[in-house]
N, C-alpha and C positions, 0 to 999 in steps of 0.2 A: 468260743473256744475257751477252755480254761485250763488254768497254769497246774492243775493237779493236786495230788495231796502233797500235804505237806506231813513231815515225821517229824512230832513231837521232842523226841528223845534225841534224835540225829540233827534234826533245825531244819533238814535238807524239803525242798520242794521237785517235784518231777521239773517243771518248767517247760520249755519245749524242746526236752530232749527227744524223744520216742523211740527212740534207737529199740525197746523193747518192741513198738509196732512193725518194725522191721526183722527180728531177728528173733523171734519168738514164735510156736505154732499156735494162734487161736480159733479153733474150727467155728467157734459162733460166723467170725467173718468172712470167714471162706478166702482169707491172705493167704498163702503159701509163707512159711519163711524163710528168712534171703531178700524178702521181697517188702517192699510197704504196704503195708494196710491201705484198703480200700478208703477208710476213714480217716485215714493221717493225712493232714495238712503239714506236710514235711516241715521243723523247724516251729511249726504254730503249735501245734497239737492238733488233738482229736475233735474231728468234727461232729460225733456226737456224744460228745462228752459226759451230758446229762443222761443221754439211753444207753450208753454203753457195758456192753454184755458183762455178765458178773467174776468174768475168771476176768477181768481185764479192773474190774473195781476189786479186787480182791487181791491185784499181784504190787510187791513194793519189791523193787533190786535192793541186791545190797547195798548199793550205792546209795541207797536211800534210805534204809534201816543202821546201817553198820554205823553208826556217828564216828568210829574211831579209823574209816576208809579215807586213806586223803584223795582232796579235789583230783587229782590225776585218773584214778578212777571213776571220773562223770561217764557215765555211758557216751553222750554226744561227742566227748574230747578223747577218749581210751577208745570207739567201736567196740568196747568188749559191754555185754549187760551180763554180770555173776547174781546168780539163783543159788539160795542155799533150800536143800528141802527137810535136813535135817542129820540124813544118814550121805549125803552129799550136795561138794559144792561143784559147780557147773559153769563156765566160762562160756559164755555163748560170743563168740567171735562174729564182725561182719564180715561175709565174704568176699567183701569189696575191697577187705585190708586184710588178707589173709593168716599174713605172718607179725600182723601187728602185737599179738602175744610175745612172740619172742624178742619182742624191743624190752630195753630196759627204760621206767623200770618194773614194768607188767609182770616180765618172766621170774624175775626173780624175787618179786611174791609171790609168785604162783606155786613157784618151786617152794619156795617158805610156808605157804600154805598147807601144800601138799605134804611135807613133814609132821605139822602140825596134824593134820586129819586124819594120817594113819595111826595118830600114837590116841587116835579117838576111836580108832576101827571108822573114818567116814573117808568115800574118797572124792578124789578132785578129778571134775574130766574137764579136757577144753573140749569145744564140742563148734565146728567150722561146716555149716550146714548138715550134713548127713554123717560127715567124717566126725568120731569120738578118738582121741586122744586118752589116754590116761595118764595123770601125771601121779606116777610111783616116787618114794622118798628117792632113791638112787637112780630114776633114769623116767624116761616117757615112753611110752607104751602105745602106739598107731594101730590102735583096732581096725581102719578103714571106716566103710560106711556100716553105721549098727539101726537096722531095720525095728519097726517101731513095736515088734511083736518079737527084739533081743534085748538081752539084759545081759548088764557088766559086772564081771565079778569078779573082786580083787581078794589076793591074800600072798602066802608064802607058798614061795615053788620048795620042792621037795630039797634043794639049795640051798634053802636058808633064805635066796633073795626074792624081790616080792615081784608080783608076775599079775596080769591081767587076761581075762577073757570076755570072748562075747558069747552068750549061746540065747537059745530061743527058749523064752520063756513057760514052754510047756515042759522042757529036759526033765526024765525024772530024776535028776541028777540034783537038780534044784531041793526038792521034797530033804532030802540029804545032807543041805549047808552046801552043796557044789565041789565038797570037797576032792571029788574023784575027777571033777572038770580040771584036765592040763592047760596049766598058767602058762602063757610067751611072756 
């Protein structure tokens, strides 16, 4: 087993967190998420470390890229593992601590975050197995469960205030900007 990458820039080392083995979808291994990986040696790491499938050598958390994330946010100590992919950042919550986000002081980066990402047009979901969350500058947004063939789409309700949806990614609504898609 080995301790993982280590990031340059951030100092940080995976170690044996895995918290991503558990709370992540990787179909090479055929884990469900929610659940541990077939290959996690819970606490050790990964038991094929050296053959392991390439979206798994390819992925770093935030927690491990951000140099400037404090320790509080270690995956194995917070249950949360944050993905940014660019046009969004994504809290993936263990369901085993469900409401762990909303402790401080999680939530209230979260909610800081989320400020920051719309004044970037990017947004922030928590994301608690199947249930997406959106976290809007002024309030959170509980899509429910968003099916792996929907997509989130945030902006301003006809209000002024800013509003989220889920729809299916074939909508030709999308082709559009979504804009005709009604925001809750």
């Amino acid at each position: 087993m080995s301790e993982g990458p280590v990031n340059p820039v951030a100092g940080r080392a995976c170690g044996s967190c895995t918290m991503c083995c558990k709370l992540l979808i990787v179909p090479e291994t055929e884990s469900p998420a929610g659940e541990w990986c077939q290959h996690c040696h819970v606490g050790q790491g990964c038991r094929i470390y050296a053959d392991r499938p390439q979206r798994c050598r390819d992925f770093q958390c935030g927690w491990l890229v951000w140099g400037k994330v404090p320790e509080h946010w270690f995956p194995a100590k917070s249950r949360i593992v944050v993905v940014s992919d660019g046009s969004r950042i994504t809290f993936t919550i263990d369901p085993a601590s469900p409401a762990r986000w909303r402790d401080q002081p999680w939530f209230g980066e979260v909610k800081a975050m989320a400020v920051m990402a719309f004044a970037e047009q990017r947004q922030v979901l928590v994301r608690i197995g199947r249930k997406v969350i959106v976290m809007l500058p002024d309030r959170d947004c509980d899509l429910g469960v968003v099916a792996d063939d929907e997509v989130v789409l945030t902006g301003l309700r006809p209000d002024g205030s800013w509003g989220a949806a889920k729809v299916h990614q074939d909508d030709p609504r999308l082709a559009l900007g979504g804009a005709s898609v009604p925001l809750v």
